[in-house]
C-alpha positions in Angstrom: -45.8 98.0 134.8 -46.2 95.8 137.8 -49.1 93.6 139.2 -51.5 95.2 140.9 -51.4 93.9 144.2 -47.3 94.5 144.6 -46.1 96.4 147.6 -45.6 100.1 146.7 -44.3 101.1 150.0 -40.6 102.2 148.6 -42.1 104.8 145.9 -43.6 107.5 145.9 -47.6 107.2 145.9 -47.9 108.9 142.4 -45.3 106.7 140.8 -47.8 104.5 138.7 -48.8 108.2 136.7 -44.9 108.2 136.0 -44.9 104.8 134.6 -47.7 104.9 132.8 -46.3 107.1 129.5 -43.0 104.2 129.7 -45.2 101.1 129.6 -46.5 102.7 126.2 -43.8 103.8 124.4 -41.7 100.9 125.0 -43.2 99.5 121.8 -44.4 102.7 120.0 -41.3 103.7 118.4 -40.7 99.8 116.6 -43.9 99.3 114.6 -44.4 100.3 110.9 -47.0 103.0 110.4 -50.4 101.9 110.2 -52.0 103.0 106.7 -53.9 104.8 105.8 -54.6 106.8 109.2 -51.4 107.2 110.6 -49.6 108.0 107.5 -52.1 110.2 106.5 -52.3 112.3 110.2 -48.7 111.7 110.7 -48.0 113.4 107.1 -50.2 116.1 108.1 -48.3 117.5 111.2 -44.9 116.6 108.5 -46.2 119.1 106.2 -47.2 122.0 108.4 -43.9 121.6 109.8 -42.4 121.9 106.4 -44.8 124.8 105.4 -44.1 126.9 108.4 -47.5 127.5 108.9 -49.1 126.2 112.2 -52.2 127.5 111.9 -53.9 125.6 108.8 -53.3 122.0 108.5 -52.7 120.3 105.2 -52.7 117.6 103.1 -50.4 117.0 100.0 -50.5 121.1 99.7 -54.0 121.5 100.5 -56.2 122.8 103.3 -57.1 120.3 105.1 -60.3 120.2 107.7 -61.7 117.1 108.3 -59.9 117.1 111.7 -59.2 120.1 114.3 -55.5 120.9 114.7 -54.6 120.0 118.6 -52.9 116.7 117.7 -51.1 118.3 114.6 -49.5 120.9 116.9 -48.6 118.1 119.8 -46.9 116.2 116.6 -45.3 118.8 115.5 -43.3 120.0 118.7 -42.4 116.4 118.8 -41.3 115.8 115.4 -39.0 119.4 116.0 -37.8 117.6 119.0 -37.4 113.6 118.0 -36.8 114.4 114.0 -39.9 112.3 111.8 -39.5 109.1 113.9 -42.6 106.7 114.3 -42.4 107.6 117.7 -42.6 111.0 117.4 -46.4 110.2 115.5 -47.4 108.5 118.1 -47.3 111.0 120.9 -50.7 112.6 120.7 -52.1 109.3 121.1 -49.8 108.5 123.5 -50.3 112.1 125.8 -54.1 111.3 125.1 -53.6 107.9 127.3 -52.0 109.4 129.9 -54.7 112.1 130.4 -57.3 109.3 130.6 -55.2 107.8 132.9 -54.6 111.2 134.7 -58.5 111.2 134.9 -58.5 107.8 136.8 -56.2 108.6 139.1 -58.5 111.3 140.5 -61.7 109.6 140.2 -60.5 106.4 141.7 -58.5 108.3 144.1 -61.8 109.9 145.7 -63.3 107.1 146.1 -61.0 104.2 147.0 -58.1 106.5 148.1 -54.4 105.9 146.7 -54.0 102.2 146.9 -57.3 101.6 145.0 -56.3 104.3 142.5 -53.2 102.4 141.8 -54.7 99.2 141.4 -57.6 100.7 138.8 -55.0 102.7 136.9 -53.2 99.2 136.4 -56.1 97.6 135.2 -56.6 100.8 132.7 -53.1 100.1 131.4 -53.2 96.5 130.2 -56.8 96.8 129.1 -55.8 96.1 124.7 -57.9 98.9 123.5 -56.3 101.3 126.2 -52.7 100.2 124.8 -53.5 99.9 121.1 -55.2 103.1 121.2 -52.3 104.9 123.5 -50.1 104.3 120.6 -52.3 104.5 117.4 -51.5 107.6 115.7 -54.8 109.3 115.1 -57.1 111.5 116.9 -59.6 109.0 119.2 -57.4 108.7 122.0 -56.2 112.2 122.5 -60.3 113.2 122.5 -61.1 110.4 124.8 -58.6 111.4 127.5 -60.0 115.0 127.3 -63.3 114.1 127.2 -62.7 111.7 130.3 -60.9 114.5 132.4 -64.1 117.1 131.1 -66.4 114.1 133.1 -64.5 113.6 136.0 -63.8 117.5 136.3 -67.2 118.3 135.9 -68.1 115.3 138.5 -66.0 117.2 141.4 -67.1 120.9 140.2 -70.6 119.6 140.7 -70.5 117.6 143.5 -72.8 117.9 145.9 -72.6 120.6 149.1 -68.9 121.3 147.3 -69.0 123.0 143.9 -65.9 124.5 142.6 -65.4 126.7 140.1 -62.1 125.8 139.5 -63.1 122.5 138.9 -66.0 124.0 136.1 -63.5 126.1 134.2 -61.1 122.6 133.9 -64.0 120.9 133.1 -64.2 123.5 130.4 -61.1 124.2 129.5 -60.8 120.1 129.1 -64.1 120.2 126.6 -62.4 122.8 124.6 -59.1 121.0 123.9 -61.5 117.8 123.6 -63.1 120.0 120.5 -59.5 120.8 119.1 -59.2 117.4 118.9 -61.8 116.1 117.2 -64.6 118.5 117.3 -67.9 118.7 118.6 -68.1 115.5 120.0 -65.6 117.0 122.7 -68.7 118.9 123.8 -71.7 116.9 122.8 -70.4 113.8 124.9 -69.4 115.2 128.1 -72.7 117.4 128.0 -74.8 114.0 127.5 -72.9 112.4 130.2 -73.3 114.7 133.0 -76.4 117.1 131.7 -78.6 114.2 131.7 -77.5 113.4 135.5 -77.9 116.0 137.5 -81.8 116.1 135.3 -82.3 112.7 136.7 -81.3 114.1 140.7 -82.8 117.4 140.1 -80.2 119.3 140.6 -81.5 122.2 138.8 -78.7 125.0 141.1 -75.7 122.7 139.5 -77.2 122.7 136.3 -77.3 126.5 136.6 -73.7 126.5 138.1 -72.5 124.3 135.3 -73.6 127.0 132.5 -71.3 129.9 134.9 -69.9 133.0 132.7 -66.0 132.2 134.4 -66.1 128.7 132.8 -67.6 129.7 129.3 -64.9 132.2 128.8 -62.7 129.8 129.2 -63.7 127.6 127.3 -64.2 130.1 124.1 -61.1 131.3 125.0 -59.4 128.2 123.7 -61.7 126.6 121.7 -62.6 129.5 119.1 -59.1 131.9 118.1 -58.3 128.5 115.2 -62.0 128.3 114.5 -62.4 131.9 114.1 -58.4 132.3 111.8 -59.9 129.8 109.5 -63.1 131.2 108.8 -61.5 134.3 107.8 -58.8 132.6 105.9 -61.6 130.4 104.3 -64.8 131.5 104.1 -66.2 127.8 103.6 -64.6 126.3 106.4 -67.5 126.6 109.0 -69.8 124.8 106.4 -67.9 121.9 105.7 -66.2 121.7 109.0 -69.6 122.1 111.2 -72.0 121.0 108.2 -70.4 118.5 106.1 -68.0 116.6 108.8 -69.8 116.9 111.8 -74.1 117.0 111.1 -73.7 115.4 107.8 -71.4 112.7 108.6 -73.2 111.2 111.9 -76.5 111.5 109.8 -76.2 110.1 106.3 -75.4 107.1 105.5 -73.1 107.6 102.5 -70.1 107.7 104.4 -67.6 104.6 104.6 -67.3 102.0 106.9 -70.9 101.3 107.8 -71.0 98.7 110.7 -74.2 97.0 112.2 -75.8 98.8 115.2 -74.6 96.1 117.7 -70.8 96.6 116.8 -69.6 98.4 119.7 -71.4 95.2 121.8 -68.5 93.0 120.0 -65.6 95.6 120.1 -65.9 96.7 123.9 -65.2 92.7 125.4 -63.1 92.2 122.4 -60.9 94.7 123.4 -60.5 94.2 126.5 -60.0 90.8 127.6 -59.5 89.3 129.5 -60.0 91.2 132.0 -64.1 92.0 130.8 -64.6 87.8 131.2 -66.2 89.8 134.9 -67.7 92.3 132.9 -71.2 90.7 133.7 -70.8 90.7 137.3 -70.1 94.6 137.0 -72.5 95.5 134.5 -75.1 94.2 137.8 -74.0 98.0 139.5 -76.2 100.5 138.2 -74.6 104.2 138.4 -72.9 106.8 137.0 -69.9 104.5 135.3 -72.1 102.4 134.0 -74.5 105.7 132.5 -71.4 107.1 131.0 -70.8 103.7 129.0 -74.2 103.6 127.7 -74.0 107.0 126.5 -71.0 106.2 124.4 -72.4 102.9 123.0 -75.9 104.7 121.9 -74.3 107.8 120.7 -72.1 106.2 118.3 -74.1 103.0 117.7 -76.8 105.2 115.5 -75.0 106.3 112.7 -74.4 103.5 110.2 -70.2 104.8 109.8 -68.8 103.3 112.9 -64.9 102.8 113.5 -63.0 100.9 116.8 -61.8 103.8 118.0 -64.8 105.4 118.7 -65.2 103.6 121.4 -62.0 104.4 123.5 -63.7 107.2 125.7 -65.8 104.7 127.7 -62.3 102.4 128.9 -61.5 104.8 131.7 -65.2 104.3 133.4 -65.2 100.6 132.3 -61.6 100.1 134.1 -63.4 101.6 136.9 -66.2 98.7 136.9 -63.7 96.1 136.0 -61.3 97.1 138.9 -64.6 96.6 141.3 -65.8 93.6 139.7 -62.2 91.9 140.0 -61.4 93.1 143.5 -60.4 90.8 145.9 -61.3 87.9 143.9 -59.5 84.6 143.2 -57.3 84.9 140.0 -57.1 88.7 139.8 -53.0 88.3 139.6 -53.8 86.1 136.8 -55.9 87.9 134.6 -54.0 91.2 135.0 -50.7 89.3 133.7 -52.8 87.6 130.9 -53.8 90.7 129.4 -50.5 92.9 130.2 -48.8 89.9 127.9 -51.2 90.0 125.4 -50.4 93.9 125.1 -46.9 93.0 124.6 -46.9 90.0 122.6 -49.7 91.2 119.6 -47.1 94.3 119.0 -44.1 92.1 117.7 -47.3 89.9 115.8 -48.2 93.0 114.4 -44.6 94.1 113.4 -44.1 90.6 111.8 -47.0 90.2 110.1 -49.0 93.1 109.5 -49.4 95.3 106.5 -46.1 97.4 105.9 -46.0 101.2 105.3 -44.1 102.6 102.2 -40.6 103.4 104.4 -38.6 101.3 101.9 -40.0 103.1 98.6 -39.5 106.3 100.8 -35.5 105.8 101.2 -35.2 104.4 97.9 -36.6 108.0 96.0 -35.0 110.3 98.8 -31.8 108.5 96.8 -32.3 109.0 93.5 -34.2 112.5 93.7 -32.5 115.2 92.0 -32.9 119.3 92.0 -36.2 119.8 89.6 -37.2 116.1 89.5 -41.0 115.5 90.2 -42.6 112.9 92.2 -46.0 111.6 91.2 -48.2 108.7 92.5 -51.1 106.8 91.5 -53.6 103.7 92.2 -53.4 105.0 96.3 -53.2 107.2 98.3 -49.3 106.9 100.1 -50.4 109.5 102.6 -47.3 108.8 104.6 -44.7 108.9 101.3 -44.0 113.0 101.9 -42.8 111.7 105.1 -41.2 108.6 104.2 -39.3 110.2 101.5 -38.4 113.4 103.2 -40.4 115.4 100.3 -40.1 119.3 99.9 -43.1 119.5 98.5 -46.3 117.1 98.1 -46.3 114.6 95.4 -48.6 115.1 92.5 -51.6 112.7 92.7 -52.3 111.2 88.8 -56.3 110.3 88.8 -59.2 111.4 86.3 -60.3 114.3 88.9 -62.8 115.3 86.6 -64.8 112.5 86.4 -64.4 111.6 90.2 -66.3 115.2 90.8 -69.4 114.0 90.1 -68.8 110.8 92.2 -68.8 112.1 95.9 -69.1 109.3 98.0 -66.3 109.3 100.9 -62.7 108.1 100.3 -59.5 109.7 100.0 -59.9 110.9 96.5 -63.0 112.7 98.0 -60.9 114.3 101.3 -58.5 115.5 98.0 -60.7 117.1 96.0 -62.5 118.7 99.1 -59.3 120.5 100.1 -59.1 121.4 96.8 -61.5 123.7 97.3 -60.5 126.0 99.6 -56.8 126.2 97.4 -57.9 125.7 93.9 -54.2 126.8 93.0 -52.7 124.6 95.1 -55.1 121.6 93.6 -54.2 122.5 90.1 -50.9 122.0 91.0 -50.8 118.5 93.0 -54.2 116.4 91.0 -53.3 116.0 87.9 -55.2 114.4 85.1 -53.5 112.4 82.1 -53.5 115.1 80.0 -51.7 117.0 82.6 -49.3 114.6 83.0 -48.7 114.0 79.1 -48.0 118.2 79.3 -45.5 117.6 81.8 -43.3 114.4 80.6 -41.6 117.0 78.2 -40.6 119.5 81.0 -36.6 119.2 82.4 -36.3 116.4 84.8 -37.5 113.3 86.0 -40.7 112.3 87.3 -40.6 109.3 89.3 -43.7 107.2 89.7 -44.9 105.4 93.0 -47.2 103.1 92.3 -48.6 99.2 93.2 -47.8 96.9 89.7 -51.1 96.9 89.3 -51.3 100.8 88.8 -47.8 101.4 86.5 -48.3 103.1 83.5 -47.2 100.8 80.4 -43.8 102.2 79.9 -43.2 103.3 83.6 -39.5 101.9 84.1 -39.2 100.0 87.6 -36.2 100.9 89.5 -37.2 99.8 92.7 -39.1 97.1 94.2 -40.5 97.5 97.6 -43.0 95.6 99.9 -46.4 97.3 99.0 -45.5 99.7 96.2 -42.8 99.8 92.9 -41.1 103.2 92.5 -40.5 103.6 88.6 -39.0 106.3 86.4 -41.1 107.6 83.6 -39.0 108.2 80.2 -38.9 111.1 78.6 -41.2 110.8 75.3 -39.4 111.1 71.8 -41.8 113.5 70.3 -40.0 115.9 73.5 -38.3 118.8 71.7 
């Protein structure tokens, strides 16, 4: 990327969309998977590759539906093309940035023409939420790039004296991948962005125009064929896909990772110096950016579960207020080089420091496994060992299932035993309980155990030592006819 007040003269006007995608991969491919969410989504799109079977994603064997399936399919074409590389993970993230970027490019090209979209797209790019999140394998940024092209398509469908129903149906159309990507919130979000609006101008014709047949149809016509396949394949799905992981989960409080309500008020500057150090100057323009933001913050603020990324789809109007607030001010040059080397510098931190992934235990049982051998683990969940490892089929998962039943709560035993119910076969097969597993030490072959130290079972046999987990061989008893 290049400062944002260099001479463009010599490219082509469109070149900062171009370099956009290279500015985030150039450190996408290096860093160890994040765990548990990028091993776990990254092992998803792994395993319906393996399975053949693009339509139902799954997890260790298992149905799984706590997510919508666009990413899986965008990581799937590029794990056929880039083989099950970090980097191939990482680009439905990555296309999600590029959309948002995409969607700043025609907002701030209507309004400050092409210079002033150039300059707003580079403050998008260095902003450390936009980078992290561009290259952060899980499903935020791909629904806040869709959901920011659904606003600023909607914006020029809908704009005054000039509707287009082009623009409606890609507003649409860009709601209905936003739902493939993470569900309703796709919808919900642009609808409380724009709805609320055109209320507040009385624009009651463009509210009318914004409900036209044309644009609904397309919008069903990609948004409900995979809703539709599953409900038939699995008659539960709409209830715990609609009910359980949509209604349920923004309303009760017994999901994880409960935050206080003035979280997002910490993450948003956090994230984005230090560029937001004008944030206060710009939060002084009252309008439509500044609406969208608020609707983001309030929306997600109210349920007590709140995660960082959840925040991601209010960057692209808050790199709009930034690139006002900064313009033509002393030290701009500055600040945009202080947070592009902050992008770049925190990735080789993270790589140094940060918590490794299980790529070493991976390589060390893709050696040793044999025809008929068994692969169990225990303690956690090593959502990304299928793919670490290469595995033909998912590990078995040692735990006392029965007893966990009556738990509920929300954790990755919970997501297990929920995809357990729409394949009970497949759950007998992959959660085993002790006495299982006492059943099946006397069966041919080895069963290999991957497990922290902690975990082991007492006369597990370590053959391997990695960084976060021990692979160990599990003897064969004597009592074994």
């Amino acid at each position: 990327m290049h400062s944002p007040t260099e001479p463009t003269r010599r490219w082509p006007h469109w070149w900062p969309l171009a370099a956009l995608p290279l500015w985030l991969i150039a450190l996408a491919a290096w860093r160890q998977l994040a765990l548990p969410d990028e091993g776990r989504y990254g092992g998803v799109a792994y395993e319906m590759l393996q399975n053949g079977d693009a339509l139902t994603p799954t997890l260790f064997g298992m149905p799984y539906f706590h997510k919508p399936p666009l990413m899986y399919w965008i990581d799937m074409a590029a794990l056929q093309l880039l083989g099950p590389t970090k980097l191939a993970l990482r680009i439905a993230p990555l296309l999600g940035a590029w959309i948002m970027g995409l969607a700043l490019w025609i907002e701030a090209g209507t309004r400050y023409g092409r210079d002033g979209a150039r300059q707003a797209l580079a403050v998008l790019a260095v902003l450390p939420l936009f980078y992290f999140g561009g290259q952060y394998a899980n499903h935020d940024m791909l629904v806040a790039g869709w959901i920011s092209m659904a606003v600023v398509a909607a914006r020029r469908a809908l704009a005054p004296g000039r509707r287009s129903l082009a623009w409606l149906c890609a507003a649409w159309a860009a709601m209905a991948l936003a739902l493939l990507s993470k569900g309703l919130i796709g919808v919900v979000l642009p609808g409380l962005i724009v709805l609320p609006w055109l209320l507040w101008e009385r624009r009651w014709a463009d509210l009318r125009f914004a409900l036209h047949p044309l644009a609904l149809a397309v919008f069903a016509a990609i948004a409900l064929p995979w809703m539709l396949a599953m409900q038939q394949r699995y008659p539960g799905f709409f209830d715990y896909f609609i009910v359980e992981q949509h209604f349920q989960r923004y309303t009760q409080p017994r999901f994880n990772n409960p935050q206080p309500w003035w979280f997002y008020l910490a993450v948003l500057p956090l994230g984005t110096l230090p560029l937001c150090l004008r944030l206060p100057g710009a939060l002084r323009r009252v309008g439509f950016d500044l609406w969208w933001i608020v609707v983001i913050l309030a929306f997600f603020s109210m349920p007590r579960s709140k995660l960082v990324g959840y925040v991601l789809p209010t960057l692209m109007p808050l790199a709009l207020m930034l690139f006002e607030a900064w313009r033509g001010r002393r030290g701009a040059r500055a600040a945009w080089w202080a947070s592009a080397l902050l992008c770049l510098f925190t990735v080789p931190a993270v790589m140094l420091w940060g918590r490794p992934d299980h790529g070493d235990v991976g390589v060390a049982l893709r050696e040793r496994l044999a025809p008929g051998d068994r692969v169990l683990q225990t303690g956690a969940s090593f959502f990304d060992l299928r793919l670490q490892a290469r595995l033909t089929e998912p590990p078995a998962v040692l735990d006392d299932w029965d007893a966990l039943r009556s738990q509920g709560g929300d954790s990755w035993r919970q997501e297990l035993l929920d995809a357990s119910r729409f394949d009970p076969a497949a759950g007998e097969r992959v959660l085993w309980t002790p006495a299982r597993l006492a059943r099946e030490r006397c069966a041919p072959g080895s069963i290999w155990l991957v497990a922290e130290p902690s975990n082991a079972l007492p006369d597990a046999r370590p053959v391997f030592e990695g960084r976060l987990a021990t692979l160990y061989e599990l003897p064969r008893p004597a009592g074994c006819s």
